[in-house]
N, C-alpha and C positions, 0 to 999 in steps of 0.2 A: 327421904334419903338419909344415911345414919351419916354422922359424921365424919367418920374416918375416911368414909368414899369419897366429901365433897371435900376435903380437904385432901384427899388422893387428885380431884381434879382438877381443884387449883395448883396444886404442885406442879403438875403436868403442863400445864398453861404456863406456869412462871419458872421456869426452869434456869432464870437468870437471877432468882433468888440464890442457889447457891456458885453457880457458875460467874456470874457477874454480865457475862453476854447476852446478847439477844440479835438474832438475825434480821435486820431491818432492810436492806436495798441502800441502793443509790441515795439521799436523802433529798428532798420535794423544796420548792422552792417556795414552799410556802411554812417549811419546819420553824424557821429564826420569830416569826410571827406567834404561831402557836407558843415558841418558847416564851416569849417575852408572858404571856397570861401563867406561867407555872406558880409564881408569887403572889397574885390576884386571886382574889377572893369569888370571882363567877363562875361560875359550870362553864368549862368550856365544850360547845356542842361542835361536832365535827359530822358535815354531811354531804351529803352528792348524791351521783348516782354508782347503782350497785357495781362492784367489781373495780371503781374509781379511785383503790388507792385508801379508802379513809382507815383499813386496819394497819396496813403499810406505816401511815404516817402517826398511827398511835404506837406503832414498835419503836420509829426511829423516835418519837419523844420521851419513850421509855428507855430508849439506850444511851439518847442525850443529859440525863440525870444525875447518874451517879458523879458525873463534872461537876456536877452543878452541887454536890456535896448530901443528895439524898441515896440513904439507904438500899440497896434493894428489895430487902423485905419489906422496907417503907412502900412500896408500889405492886400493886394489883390489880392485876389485868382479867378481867372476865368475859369472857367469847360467849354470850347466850344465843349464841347457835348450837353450840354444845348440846345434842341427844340427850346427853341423860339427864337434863334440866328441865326438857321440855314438861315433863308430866307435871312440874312445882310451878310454872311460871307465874309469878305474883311478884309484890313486894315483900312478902314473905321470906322466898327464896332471895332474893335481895339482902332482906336483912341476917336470914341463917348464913350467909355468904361472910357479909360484913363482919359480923362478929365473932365468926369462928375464926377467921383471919384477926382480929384485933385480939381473942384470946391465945391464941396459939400459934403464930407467926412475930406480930407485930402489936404486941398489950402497949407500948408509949411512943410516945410523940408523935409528929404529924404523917399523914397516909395521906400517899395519892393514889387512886381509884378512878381504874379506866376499863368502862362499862364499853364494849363492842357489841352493836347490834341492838341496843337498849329498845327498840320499838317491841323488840317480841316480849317484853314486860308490861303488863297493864299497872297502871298506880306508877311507874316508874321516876314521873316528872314529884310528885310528892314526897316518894321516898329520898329523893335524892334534895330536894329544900329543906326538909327534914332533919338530913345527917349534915351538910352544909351549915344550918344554921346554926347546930349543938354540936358540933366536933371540929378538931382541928383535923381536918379534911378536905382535899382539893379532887374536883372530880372533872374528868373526860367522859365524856360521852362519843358514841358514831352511830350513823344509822343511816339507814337509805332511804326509808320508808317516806310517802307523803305527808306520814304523821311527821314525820323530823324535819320534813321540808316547806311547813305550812306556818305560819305566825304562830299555831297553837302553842309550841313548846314556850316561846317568849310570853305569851300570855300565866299560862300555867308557872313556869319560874320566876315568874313575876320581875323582870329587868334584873335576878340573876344568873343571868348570862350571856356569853361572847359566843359568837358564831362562826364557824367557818367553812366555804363552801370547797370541796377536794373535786378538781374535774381528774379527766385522765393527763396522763404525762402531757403537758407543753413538748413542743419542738424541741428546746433546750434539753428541757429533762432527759426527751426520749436520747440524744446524744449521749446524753454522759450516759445513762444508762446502758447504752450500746459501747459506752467508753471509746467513742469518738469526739467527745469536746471536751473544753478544760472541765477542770472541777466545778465549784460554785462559783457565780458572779463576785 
């Protein structure tokens, strides 16, 4: 894939690079937790079962940010669900991602990178100890798979990283959600 396309596609993906928004929901009652790891130094893995919310809750940690004094070209979001990826998947396409975004979006200071779906990469637990251990770089992960849900990933990142299990809406959530309870606790 040339690069003009994948960086046509992450465009598309991150379209609160130049807007400053991102359409998130309601926000999960498990967001305040995720945030407190944005300044730690572990992969944070974000998982469940399918359809449970974990892309949901990688937007609203992406729209909680820019408060927080980061950039938004500082942050990259990648959906490897995304079609026209599929024919690259490796760590490969990983890394042609990474650094076309470092050269031509965001060349200085620190980058957060938030991998959605990361099982449909093979090498991806690597690639991402890799960039972690040599860059000022903080990374999200999500996934559904049994791969993301088995001790494997903790073995492979070797105790760099924080887990978090996303079920579907709580009772609570589902309320405000429907904007019948109050806001947050």
């Amino acid at each position: 894939m040339r690069s003009a396309k994948l960086l046509e596609i992450l465009a598309s993906h991150n379209r609160f690079w130049s807007s400053g928004r991102i359409d998130a929901g309601v926000d999960r009652d498990i967001l305040p937790a995720c945030l407190r790891q944005v300044d730690a130094k572990e992969v944070v893995v974000i998982k469940g079962v399918r359809r449970g919310g974990k892309s949901t809750l990688m937007a609203q940690i992406i729209r909680a940010l820019p408060a927080r004094g980061e950039t938004p070209t500082g942050i990259l979001r990648v959906d490897l669900e995304e079609p026209l990826f599929a024919p690259e998947y490796g760590a490969d396409l990983l890394e042609r991602i990474y650094r076309l975004w470092r050269e031509r979006v965001q060349p200085e200071g620190r980058c957060l990178l938030f991998l959605d779906e990361v099982q449909n990469i093979p090498g991806w637990e690597r690639w991402v100890r890799g960039r972690t251990d040599t860059e000022d770089l903080k990374v999200f992960v999500s996934g559904s798979s049994s791969q993301l849900l088995s001790r494997e990933v903790g073995a492979k990142l070797t105790g760099r990283q924080v887990s978090f299990e996303v079920f579907p809406l709580s009772f609570p959530e589902y309320l405000r959600f429907k904007g019948w309870g109050p806001s947050r606790p």
